[in-house]
Each structure stands twice: as structure tokens, then as C-alpha cells.
C-alpha positions in Angstrom: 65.4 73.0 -95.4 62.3 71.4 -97.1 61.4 74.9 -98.3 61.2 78.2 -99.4 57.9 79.3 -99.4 56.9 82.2 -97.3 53.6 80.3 -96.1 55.3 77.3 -95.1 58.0 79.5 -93.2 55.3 81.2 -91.5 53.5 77.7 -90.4 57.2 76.3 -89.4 58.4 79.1 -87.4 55.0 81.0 -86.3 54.8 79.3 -82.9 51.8 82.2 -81.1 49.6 80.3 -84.2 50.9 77.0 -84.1 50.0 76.8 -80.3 46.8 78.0 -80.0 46.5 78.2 -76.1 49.5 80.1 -76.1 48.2 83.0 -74.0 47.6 80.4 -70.9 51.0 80.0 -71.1 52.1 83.8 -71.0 49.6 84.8 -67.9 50.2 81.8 -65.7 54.1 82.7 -66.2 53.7 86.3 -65.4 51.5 85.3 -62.1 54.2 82.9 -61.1 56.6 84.7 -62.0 55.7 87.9 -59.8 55.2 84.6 -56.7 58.9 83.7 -57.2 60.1 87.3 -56.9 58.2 87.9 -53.9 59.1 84.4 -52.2 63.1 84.7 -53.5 63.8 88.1 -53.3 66.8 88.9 -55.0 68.6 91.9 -56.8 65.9 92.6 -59.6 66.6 95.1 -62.6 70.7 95.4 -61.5 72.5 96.8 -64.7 74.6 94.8 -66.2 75.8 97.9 -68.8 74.3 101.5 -69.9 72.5 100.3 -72.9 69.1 99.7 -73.7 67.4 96.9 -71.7 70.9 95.9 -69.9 69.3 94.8 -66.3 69.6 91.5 -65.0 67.9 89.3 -62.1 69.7 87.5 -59.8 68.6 84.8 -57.3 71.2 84.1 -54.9 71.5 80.3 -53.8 71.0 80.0 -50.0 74.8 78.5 -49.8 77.9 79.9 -51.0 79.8 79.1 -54.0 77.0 78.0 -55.7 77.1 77.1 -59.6 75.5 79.7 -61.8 72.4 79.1 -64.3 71.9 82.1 -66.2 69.0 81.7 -68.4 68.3 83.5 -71.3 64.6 84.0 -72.9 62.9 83.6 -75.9 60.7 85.6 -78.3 62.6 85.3 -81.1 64.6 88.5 -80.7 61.8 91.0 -80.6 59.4 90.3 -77.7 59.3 88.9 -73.8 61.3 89.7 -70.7 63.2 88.2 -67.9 60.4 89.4 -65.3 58.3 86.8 -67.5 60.5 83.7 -66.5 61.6 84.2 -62.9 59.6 81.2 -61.9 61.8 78.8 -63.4 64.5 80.3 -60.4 62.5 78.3 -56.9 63.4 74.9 -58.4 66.8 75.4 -59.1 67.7 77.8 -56.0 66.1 74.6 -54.1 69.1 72.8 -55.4 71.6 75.4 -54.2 71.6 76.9 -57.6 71.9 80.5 -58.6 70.3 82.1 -61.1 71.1 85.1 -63.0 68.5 86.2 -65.7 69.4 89.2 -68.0 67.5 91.3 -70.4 68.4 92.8 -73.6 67.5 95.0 -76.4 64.3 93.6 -78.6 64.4 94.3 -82.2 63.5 96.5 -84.9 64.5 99.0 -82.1 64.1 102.4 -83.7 65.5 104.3 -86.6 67.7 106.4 -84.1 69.0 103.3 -82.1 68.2 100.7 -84.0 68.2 96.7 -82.5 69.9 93.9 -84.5 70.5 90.3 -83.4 74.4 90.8 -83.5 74.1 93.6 -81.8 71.6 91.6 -79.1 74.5 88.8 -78.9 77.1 91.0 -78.1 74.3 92.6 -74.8 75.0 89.0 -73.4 78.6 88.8 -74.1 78.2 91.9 -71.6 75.7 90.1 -69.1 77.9 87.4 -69.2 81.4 89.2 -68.7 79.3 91.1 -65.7 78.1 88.0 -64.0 81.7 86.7 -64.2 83.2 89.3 -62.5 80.6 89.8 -60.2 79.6 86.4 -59.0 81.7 86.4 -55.6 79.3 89.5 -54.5 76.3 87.4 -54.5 78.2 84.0 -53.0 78.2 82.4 -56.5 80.9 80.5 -57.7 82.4 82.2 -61.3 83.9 79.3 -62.3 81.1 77.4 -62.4 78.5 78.8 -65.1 75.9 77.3 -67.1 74.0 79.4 -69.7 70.6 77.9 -70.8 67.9 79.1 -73.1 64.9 78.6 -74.8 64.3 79.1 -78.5 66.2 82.7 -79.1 67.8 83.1 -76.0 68.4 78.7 -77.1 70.8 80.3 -79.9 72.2 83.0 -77.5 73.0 79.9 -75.1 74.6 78.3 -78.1 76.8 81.0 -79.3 78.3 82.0 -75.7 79.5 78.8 -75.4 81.2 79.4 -78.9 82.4 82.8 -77.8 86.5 83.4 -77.5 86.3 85.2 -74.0 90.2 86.0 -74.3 88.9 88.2 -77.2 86.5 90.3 -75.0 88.7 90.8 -72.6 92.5 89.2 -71.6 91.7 88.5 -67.8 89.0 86.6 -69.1 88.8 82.7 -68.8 88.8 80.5 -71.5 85.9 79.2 -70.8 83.9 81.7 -68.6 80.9 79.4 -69.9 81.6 75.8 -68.9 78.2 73.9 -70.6 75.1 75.2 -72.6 71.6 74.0 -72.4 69.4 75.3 -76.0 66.0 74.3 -75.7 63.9 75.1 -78.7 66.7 76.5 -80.2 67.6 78.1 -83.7 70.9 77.6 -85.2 70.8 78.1 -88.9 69.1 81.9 -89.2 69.1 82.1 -92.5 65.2 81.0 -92.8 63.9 83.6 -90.5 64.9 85.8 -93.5 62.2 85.4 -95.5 59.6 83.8 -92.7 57.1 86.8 -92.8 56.1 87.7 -89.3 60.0 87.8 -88.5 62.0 89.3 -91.7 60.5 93.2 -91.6 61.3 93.2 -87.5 64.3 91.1 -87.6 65.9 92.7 -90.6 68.7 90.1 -91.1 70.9 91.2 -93.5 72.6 88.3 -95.1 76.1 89.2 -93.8 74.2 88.9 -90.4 72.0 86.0 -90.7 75.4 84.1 -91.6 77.6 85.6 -89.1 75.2 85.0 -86.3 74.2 81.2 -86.9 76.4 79.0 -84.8 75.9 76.3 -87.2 78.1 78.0 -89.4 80.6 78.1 -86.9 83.3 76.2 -85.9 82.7 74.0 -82.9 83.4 74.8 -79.9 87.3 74.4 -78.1 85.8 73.3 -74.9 82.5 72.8 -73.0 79.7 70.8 -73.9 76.1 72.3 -75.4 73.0 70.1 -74.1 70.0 70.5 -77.3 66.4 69.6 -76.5 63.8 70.3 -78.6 59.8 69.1 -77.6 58.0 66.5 -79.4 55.1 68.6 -80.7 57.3 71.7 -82.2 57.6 72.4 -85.9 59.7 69.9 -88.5 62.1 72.9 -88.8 62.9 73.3 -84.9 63.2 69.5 -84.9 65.5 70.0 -87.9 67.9 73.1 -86.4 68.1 70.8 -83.1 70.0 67.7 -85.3 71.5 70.3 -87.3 73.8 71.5 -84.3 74.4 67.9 -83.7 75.9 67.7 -86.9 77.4 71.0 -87.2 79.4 70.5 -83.8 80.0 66.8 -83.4 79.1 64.2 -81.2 81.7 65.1 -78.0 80.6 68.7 -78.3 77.2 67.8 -78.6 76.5 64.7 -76.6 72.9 65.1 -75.5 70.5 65.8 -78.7 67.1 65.1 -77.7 63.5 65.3 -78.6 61.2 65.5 -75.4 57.5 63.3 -76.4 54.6 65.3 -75.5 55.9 69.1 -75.4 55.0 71.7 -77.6 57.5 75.2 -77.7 56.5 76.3 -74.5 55.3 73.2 -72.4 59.0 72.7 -72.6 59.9 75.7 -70.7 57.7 74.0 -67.9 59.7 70.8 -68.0 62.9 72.8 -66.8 61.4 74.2 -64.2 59.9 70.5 -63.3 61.7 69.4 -60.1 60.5 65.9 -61.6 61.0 66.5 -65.4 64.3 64.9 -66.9 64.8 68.3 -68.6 65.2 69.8 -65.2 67.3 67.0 -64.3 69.9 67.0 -66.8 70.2 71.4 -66.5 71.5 70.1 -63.0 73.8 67.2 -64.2 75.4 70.3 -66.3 75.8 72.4 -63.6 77.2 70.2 -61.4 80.2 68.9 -63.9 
């Protein structure tokens, strides 16, 4: 990391400043997002557990045994929702993909239940398990899922990949997650402890910033994790995307990309882009 200093935290990791039309982003989402779900249908806000924010979307493919994509969003930990993103779901469920999009807990949370980024890893650990042993009810295929994210839920993506499944449960397979896509992802969180927008809401402790970073982990036993970054983003996401590179290795990382002419949320665009490569390669991964 170049550096330390608060300010130039804030202007690496402050994305709502850095692009200014940001809000054009947000409202045509929502308004397609609300489209989708009334064109798709679905099984919206289905619990996935009894804590807070455990609901999940899923968008059956029209053809059974369909591959998974469960896609996780950003907001680094403490803002956005599912309901925000269900328009990435026509372009894949055109492909005979299904799509599963949970929710979780945003931090600080409050003093009597409070939030914490372990604490929202281990919510989609839970969505995940669910979606696993739930897929044949919505003609999905278990063995075949894909987790992608962008930025936070890009790290989530990351770390399920990494995650020992036996551990959660016995019955469990290996590998209940069989590739990753991160987009915009964050790897290293050690930073975001002293970036000041993010350190009084995220309260990473330093036993959590580490234990949470998958670049501190070891790599992966099987399954392969996609990392895409946009052109236009920040030196420091364009760092954590080679970082994971590193971190993991070529075989486990075998696609490490920057997309020219994308900012940190153009690039959510792209993977709902029938014609973008972005969109392109999410289906390559679901169909290996």
C-alpha cells in the first residue's frame, strides 16, 4: 500500500465521491430492478435463517437443473440491498441460469445486536448452506454453483470459495461452491481500518481485519476465483485485484483482469451486459 494517510484512504476507497454521477446509477437500478421482479417473478424475501436481514431472492431458470449464480452485493458492508440488484437476474435466467440473491446484516448494527464483517461472512456461509440444500425445490442443480460479487459482496465471493464446507457441516460437499467471480473486490482489509468514512461503522478490530482478508489466507483446495476490476477504479482496488493474484496463484487465479472504460459501478452493468465479456466469462464459469 502506497500509504497511510487518512486523506488519501478516503480518496482511494470513497467510491460515492470518486464517482460523481453515482446517484444515476442507484435510481436506474432500483427502477430496473423493481421491472425484473415483476417480469421474473420469483420467491422474493424467502429466509434463508432467523437473523437479521437473512432473506434471499431467487429467480428460477425456465429449465431444470439449471447451474446457480448467487450474487452477492456491495456497499462495503454497511449499505445497499438485494432488491437493488435484481436486474442483473433477466440476462442470465435467458441463459437457463438461476439466480439466488441473499441479504445480510449491514454494519455498525446496534449496541444491543451489534453487525461485524465476520459476523456478515458467516450470514452467507448460511445463504449458501440454504441454497445448497434447497436447490432441487426450485429445479436448480446444487452441484453446480457459482458465487459472484461486486466490491464487498466481491470479498464475500472470495472467501466462500475459501470456505471448508465439511467444517459447517459433515453432509456438506467439498466444494458446495465450484468457481468465484469478485468484481471490484477487496482482499486485504486492513486499510479500511483507518480509511475515515469506513473505520467508525466498520469497526475492524485488528484480529478481524486479519482474520477476514482472504489474502491472508491460504489458497484455495479446489475451484477457481475469476477477479475483474474496471479500468477507471482507484490505484488501491486495482492493487487488491493483483494482490489475490499473487496471494492465490496462477491456477487458482487464472483470470485477473482490468476492464478499460469502467468505473466501480459501470462494471456492475457489464455483467448484466448480454454483450459484455464480463457477462460472458460469469457464464464460461458456470458452465464448467
Amino acid at each position: 500500500m502506497a500509504s497511510h494517510d487518512p486523506a488519501w484512504l478516503e480518496g482511494m476507497y470513497n467510491n460515492l465521491a470518486r464517482v460523481k454521477d453515482h446517484p444515476a446509477y442507484f435510481k436506474r437500478w432500483a427502477g430496473d430492478s423493481v421491472a425484473a421482479r415483476e417480469a421474473l417473478g420469483g420467491r422474493i424475501d424467502v429466509p434463508y435463517g432467523k437473523g437479521i436481514n437473512e432473506t434471499l431472492d431467487i429467480f428460477p431458470a425456465p429449465v431444470p437443473g439449471a447451474p446457480v449464480l448467487v450474487f452477492i452485493h456491495g456497499g462495503y458492508w454497511r449499505a445497499m440491498d438485494k432488491r437493488d440488484h435484481s436486474f442483473i437476474a433477466p440476462a442470465f435466467n435467458d441463459r437457463g441460469v438461476c439466480v439466488v440473491m441473499p441479504n445480510y446484516a449491514l454494519c455498525p448494527g446496534t449496541a444491543e445486536q451489534p453487525v461485524t464483517v465476520p459476523g456478515i461472512l458467516m450470514q452467507m456461509v448460511r445463504a449458501l448452506e440454504w441454497t445448497w440444500r434447497n436447490a432441487a425445490s426450485f429445479g436448480a442443480d446444487p452441484s453446480r454453483i457459482t458465487v459472484a460479487g461486486h466490491s464487498a459482496g466481491g470479498h464475500m465471493a472470495a472467501a466462500l470459495l475459501a470456505c471448508n464446507w465439511k467444517a459447517v457441516s459433515t453432509d456438506l460437499p467439498a466444494q458446495l461452491v465450484r468457481n468465484a467471480l469478485s468484481i471490484s473486490g477487496l482482499y486485504d482489509l486492513r486499510p479500511l481500518q483507518r480509511t475515515p468514512f469506513l473505520e467508525n461503522v466498520l469497526k475492524l478490530s485488528d484480529a478481524d481485519a486479519r482474520r477476514a482478508s482472504p489474502a491472508l489466507w491460504a489458497a484455495p483446495a479446489r475451484g477457481q476465483l475469476h477477479a475483474v476490476v474496471g479500468g477507471d477504479e482507484s490505484e488501491e482496488f486495482l492493487r487488491h485485484n493483483t494482490l489475490i493474484r499473487e496471494a492465490w496463484g496462477h491456477n487458482t487465479v487464472p483470470v485477473c483482469e482490468t476492464l478499460p472504460g469502467l468505473n466501480h459501478f459501470s462494471v456492475v452493468d457489464a455483467l448484466a451486459d448480454p454483450a459484455h465479456r464480463l457477462h460472458r466469462d460469469a457464464v464460461q464459469l458456470l458452465e464448467a
